[in-house]
VMD Tcl script that draws the C-alpha trace (Angstrom):
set ca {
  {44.06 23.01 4.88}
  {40.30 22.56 4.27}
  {38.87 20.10 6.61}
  {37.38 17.07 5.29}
  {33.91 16.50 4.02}
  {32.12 14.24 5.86}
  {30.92 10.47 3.79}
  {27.07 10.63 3.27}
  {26.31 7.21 5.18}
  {25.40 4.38 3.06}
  {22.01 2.45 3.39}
  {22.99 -1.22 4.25}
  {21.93 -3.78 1.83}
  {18.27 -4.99 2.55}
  {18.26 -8.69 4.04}
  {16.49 -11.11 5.86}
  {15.82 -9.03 9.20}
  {14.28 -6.43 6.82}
  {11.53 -9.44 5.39}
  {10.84 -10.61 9.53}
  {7.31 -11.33 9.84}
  {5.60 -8.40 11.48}
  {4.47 -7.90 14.77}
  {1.65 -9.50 15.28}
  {2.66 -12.91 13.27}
  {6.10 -12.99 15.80}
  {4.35 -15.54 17.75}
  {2.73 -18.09 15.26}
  {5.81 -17.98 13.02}
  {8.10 -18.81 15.79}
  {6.01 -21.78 16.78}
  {5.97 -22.64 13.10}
  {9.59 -22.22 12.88}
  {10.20 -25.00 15.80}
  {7.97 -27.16 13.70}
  {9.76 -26.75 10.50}
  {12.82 -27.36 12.19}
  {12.04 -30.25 13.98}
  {10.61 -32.28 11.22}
  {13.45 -31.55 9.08}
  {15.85 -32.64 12.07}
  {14.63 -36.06 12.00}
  {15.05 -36.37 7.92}
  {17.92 -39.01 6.84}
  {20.73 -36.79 5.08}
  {21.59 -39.60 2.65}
  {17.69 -40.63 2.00}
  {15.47 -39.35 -0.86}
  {13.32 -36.28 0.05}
  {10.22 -35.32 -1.89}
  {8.69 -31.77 -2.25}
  {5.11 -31.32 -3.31}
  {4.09 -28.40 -4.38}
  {1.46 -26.35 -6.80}
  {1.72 -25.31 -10.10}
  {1.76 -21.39 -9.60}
  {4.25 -19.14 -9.04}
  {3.70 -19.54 -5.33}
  {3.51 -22.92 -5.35}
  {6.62 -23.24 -7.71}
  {8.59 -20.24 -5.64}
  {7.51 -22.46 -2.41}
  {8.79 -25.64 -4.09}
  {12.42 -23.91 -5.06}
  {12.70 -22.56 -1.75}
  {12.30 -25.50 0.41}
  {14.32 -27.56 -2.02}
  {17.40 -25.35 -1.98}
  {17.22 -25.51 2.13}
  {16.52 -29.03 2.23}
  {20.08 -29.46 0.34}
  {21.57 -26.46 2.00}
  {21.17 -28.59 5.68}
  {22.95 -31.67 3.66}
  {19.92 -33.58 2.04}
  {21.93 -35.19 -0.94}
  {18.52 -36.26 -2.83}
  {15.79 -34.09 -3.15}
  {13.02 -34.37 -5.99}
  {10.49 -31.87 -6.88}
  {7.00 -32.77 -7.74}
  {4.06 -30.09 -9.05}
  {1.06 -30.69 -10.01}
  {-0.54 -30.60 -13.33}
  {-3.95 -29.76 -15.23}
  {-6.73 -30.46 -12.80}
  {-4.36 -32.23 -10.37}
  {-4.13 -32.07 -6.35}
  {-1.85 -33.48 -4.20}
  {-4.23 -36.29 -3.81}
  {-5.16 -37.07 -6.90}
  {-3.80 -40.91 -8.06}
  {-1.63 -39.21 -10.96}
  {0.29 -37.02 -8.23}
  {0.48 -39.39 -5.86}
  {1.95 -42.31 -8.14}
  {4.46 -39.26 -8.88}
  {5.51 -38.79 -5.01}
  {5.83 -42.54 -4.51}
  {8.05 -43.53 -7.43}
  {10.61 -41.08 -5.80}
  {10.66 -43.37 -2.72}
  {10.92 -40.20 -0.22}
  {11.70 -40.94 3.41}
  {10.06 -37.44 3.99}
  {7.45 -35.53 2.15}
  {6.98 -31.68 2.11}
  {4.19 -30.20 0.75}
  {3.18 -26.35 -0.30}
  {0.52 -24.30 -1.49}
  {-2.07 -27.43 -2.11}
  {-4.44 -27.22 0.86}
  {-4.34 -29.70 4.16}
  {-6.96 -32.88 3.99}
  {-7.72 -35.53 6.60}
  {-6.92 -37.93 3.62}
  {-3.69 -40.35 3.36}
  {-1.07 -38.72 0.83}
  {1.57 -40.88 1.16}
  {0.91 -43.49 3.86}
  {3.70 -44.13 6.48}
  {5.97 -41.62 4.96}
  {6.99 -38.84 7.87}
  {4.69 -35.32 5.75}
  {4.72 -31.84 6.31}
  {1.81 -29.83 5.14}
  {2.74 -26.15 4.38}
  {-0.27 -23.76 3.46}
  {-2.16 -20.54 3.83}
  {-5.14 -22.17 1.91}
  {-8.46 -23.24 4.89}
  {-7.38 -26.24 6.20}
  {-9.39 -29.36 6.13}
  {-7.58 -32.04 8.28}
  {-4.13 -33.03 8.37}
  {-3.12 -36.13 6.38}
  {-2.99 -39.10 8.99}
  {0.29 -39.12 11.02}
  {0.97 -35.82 9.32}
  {1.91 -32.05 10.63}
  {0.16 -28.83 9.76}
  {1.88 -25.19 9.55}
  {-1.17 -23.03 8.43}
  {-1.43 -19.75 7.67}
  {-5.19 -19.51 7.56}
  {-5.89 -18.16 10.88}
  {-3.35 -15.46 11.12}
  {-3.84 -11.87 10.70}
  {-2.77 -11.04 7.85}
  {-2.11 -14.07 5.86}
  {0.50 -15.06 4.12}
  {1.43 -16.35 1.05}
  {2.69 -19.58 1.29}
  {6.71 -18.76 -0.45}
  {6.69 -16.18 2.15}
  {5.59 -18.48 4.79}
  {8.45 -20.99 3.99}
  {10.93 -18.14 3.18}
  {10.65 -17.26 7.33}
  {10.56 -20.94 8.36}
  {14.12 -21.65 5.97}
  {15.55 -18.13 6.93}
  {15.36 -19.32 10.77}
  {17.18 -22.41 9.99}
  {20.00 -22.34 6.89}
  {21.55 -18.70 4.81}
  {18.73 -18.19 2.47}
  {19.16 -14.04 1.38}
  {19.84 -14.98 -1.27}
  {16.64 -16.73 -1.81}
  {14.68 -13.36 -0.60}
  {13.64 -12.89 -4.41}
  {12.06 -16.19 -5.18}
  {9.69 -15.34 -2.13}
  {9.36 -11.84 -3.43}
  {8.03 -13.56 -6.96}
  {5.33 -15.44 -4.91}
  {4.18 -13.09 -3.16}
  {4.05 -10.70 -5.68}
  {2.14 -13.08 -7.61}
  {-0.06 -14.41 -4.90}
  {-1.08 -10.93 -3.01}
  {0.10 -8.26 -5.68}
  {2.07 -5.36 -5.10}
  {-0.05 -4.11 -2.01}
  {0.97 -7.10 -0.07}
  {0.88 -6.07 3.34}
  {4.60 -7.38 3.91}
  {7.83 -6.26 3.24}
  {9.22 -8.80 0.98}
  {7.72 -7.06 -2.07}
  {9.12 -3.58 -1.64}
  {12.53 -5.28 -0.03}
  {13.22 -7.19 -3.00}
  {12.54 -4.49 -5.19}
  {14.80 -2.25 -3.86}
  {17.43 -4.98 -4.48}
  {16.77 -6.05 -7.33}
  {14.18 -3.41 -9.17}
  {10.39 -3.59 -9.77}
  {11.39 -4.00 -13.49}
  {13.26 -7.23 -12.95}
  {10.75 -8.80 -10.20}
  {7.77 -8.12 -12.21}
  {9.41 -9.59 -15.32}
  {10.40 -12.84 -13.74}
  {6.88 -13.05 -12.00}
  {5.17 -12.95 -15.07}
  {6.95 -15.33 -17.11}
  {6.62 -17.81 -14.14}
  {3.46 -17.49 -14.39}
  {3.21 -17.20 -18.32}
  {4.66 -21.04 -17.94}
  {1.79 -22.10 -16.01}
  {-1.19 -21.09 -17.70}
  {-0.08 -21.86 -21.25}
  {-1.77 -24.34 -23.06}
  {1.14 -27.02 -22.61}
  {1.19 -25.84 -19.05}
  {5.03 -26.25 -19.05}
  {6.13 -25.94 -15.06}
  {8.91 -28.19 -15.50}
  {11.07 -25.12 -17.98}
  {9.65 -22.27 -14.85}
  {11.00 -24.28 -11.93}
  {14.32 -24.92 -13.82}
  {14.57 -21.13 -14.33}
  {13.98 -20.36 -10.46}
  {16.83 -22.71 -9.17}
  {18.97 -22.13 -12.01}
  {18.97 -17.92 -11.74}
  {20.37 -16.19 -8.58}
  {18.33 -13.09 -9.54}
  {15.20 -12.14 -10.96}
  {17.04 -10.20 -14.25}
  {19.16 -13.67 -14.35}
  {15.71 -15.65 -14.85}
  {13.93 -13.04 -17.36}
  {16.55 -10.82 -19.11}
  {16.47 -12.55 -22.96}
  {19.77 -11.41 -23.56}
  {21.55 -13.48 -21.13}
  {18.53 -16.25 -19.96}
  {18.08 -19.10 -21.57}
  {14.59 -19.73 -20.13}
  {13.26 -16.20 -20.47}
  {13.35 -16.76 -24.76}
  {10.76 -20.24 -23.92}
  {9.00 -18.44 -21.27}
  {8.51 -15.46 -23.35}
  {6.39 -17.80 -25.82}
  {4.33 -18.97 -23.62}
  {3.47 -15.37 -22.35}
  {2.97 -14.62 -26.03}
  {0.01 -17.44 -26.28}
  {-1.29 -16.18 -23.23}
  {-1.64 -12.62 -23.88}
  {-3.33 -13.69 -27.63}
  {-5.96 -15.98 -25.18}
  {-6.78 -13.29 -22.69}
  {-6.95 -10.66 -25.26}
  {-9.87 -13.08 -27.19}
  {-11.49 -13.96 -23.48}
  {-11.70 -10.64 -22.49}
  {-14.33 -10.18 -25.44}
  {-17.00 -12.49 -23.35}
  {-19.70 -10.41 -21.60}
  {-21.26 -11.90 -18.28}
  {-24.64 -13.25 -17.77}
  {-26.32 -12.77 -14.10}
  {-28.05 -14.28 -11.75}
  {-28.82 -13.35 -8.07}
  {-25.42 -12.23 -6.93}
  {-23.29 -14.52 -9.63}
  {-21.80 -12.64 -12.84}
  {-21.08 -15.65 -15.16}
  {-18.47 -15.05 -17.78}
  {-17.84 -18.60 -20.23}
  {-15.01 -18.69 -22.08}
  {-13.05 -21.53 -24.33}
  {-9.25 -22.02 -24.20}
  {-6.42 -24.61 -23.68}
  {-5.19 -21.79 -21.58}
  {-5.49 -21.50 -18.00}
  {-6.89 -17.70 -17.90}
  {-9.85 -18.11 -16.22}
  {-8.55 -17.28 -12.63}
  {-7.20 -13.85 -14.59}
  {-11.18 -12.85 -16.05}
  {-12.49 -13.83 -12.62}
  {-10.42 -11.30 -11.10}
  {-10.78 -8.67 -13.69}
  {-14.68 -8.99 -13.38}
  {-14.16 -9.32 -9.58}
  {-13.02 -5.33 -10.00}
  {-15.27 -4.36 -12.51}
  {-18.52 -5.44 -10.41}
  {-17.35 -5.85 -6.87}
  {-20.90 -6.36 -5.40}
  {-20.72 -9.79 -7.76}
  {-19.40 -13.10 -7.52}
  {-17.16 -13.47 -10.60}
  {-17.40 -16.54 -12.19}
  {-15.33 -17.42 -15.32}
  {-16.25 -20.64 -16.85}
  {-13.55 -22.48 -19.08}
  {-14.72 -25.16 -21.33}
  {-11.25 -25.76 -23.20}
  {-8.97 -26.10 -20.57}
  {-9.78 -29.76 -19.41}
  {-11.35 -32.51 -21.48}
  {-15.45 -33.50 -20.81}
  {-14.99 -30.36 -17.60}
  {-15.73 -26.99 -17.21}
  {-13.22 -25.08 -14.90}
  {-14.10 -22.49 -13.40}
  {-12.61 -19.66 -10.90}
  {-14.08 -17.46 -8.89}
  {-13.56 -14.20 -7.37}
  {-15.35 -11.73 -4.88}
  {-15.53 -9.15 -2.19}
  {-15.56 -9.60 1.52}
  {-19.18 -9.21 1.64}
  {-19.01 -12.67 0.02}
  {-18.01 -15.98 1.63}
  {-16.72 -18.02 -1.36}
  {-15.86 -21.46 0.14}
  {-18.91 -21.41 1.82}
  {-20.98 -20.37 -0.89}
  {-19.66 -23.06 -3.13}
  {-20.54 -25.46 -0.49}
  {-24.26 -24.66 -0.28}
  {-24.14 -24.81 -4.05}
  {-22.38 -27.68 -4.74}
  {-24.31 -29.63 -7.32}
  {-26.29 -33.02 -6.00}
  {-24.35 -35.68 -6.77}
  {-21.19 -34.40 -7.07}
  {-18.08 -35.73 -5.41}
  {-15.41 -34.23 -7.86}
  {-12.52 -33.51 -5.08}
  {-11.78 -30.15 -7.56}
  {-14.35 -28.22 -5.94}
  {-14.74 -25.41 -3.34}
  {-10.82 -25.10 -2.09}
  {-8.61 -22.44 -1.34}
  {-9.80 -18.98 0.07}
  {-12.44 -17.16 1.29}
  {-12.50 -14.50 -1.78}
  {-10.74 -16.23 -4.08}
  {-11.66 -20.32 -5.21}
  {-13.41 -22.54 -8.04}
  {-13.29 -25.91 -9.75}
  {-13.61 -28.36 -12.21}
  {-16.99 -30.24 -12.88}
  {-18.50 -32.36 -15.70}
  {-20.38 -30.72 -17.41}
  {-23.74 -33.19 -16.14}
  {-22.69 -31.69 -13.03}
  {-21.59 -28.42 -13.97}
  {-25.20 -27.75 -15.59}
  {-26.38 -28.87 -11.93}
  {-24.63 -26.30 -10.79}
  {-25.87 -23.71 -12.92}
  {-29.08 -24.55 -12.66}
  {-29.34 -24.15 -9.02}
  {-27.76 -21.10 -9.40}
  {-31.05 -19.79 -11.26}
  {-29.09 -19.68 -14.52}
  {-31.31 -20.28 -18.05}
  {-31.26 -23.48 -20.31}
  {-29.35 -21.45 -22.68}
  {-26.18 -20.92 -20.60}
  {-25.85 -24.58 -20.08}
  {-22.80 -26.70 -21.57}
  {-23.45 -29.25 -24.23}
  {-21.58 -32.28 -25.33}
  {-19.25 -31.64 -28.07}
}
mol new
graphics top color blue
foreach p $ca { graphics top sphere $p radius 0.5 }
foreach p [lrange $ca 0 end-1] q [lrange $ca 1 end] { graphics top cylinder $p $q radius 0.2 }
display resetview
């Protein structure tokens, strides 16, 4: 009798340990971890619970993710609030949002950290990997900002809900932020985790058409969020044979593609180190052209100016190298004056804005830009 052949062994389905943080963030996530957990200890099961997060797909993936844990530990009401068109968390629009859910606790993601009252006397959590600028009063911090590397903020909150409830199954929504947020060179596992899982294919598709939601004209984040917690997959959320959000989403990705297609036709002007490239659309492309023009002249700060996305403002985003301090460059610009809170957030290498355009000239203008770049009133 021929003896048996051996079973080839048989890789073990990828998982949370595979997505730990690495080495050197063991420390700082574990501290963040007994934060996390402790704030959400003290939250009243049968209260309401609000979640605050941005409108990108790593704000939106960071929103989905604490919201499923929140319910998965027994939190019976939970409401999700992002933000819209030239909105931040403090913003009067947002925050009339937060308090007509009457939250007991607040959680918020992905929208920076102020020394400015969000929601006064309501226990708040501040999650972010944006630089800090305070910590709402009587509020907690978990930043990102100081580690080495930094995360995204869904992958931040994916290791802070993985340490406290089952969340593998949610390893995909952080996959789609951080694959978003960081690309596919992300120096973390989740990326090439989840797409061994689940294919590139499927995770690319679903990150797109999160985003495709986003930076339509009608900016519809509502229809994106509702296809995160209603898929238990990336194919679930973007294959149009069997999703019901990916036809909608697919639309939007449509108008988008038809807007950046047009923008990509403007040609920057320059001055000093600044590449300015001005464009005109509902659609919120501008961050996409910065970057692009980020690659094409990396010695340049990339700035795409959008006249059409927000009524009587430019927007603008802005991109550059590490030769280039962003947030502090915007800072020694900032036009005289000013006091738009839309201004000079976010990273390092990667920020922008929304000013006037009285102000927005200002800004050129220091800049060493000519009359003829200027905006006008329409």
């Amino acid at each position: 009798m021929s003896a048996r052949r051996p079973r080839a062994p048989v890789a073990p389905e990828p998982g949370a340990a595979d997505v730990a943080p690495p080495p050197a963030l063991a420390a700082p996530v574990a501290e963040a971890g007994a934060t996390f957990r402790a704030f959400v200890a003290r939250i009243d099961r049968a209260a309401p619970v609000a979640v605050l997060c941005h409108s990108d797909a790593d704000g939106l993936t960071s929103g989905a993710l604490l919201r499923r844990a929140l319910e998965r530990l027994g939190c019976a009401r939970v409401a999700t609030v992002v933000t819209g068109k030239g909105e931040n968390a403090w913003s009067a629009p947002v925050r009339e949002r937060v308090a007509a859910t009457v939250p007991a606790a607040l959680i918020v993601a992905d929208l920076g950290s102020r020394a400015a009252p969000l929601a006064p006397g309501v226990p708040t959590l501040v999650i972010d990997h944006h630089r800090p600028l305070g910590t709402p009063p009587g509020g907690e911090l978990i930043s990102g900002y100081a580690w080495d590397p930094i995360p995204n903020t869904s992958l931040l909150v994916y290791w802070l809900i993985a340490a406290t409830v089952p969340a593998d199954d949610l390893l995909w929504v952080a996959a789609v932020g951080t694959l978003s947020d960081l690309g596919e060179r992300a120096p973390f596992a989740v990326v090439p985790v989840a797409k061994q899982r689940y294919t590139a294919k499927w995770l690319k598709e679903a990150t797109a058409l999160v985003n495709a939601a986003r930076r339509a004209s009608r900016m519809d984040t509502a229809t994106a969020l509702d296809a995160i917690l209603g898929s238990d997959s990336p194919r679930a959320l973007a294959d149009p044979a069997t999703s019901p959000y990916a036809p909608i989403l697919q639309g939007y990705r449509d108008e988008v593609n038809a807007a950046l297609g047009e923008a990509r036709r403007a040609a920057p002007v320059f001055s000093g180190p600044v590449a300015l490239v001005r464009i005109d659309t509902p659609c919120q492309i501008h961050p996409l052209i910065a970057t692009s023009w980020r690659g094409r002249l990396p010695k340049y700060i990339a700035i795409c100016a959008n006249a059409g996305y927000l009524p009587g403002r430019v927007a603008f985003s802005a991109r550059c190298g590490p030769q280039h301090n962003l947030l502090d460059f915007l800072a020694a610009a900032r036009p005289a004056g000013d006091d738009t809170e839309e201004y000079g957030h976010g990273h390092d290498q990667a920020s922008g804005g929304a000013l006037p355009y009285a102000a927005w000239n200002r800004f050129l203008t220091g800049l060493g830009f000519p009359p003829e770049v200027l905006r006008t009133e329409d």
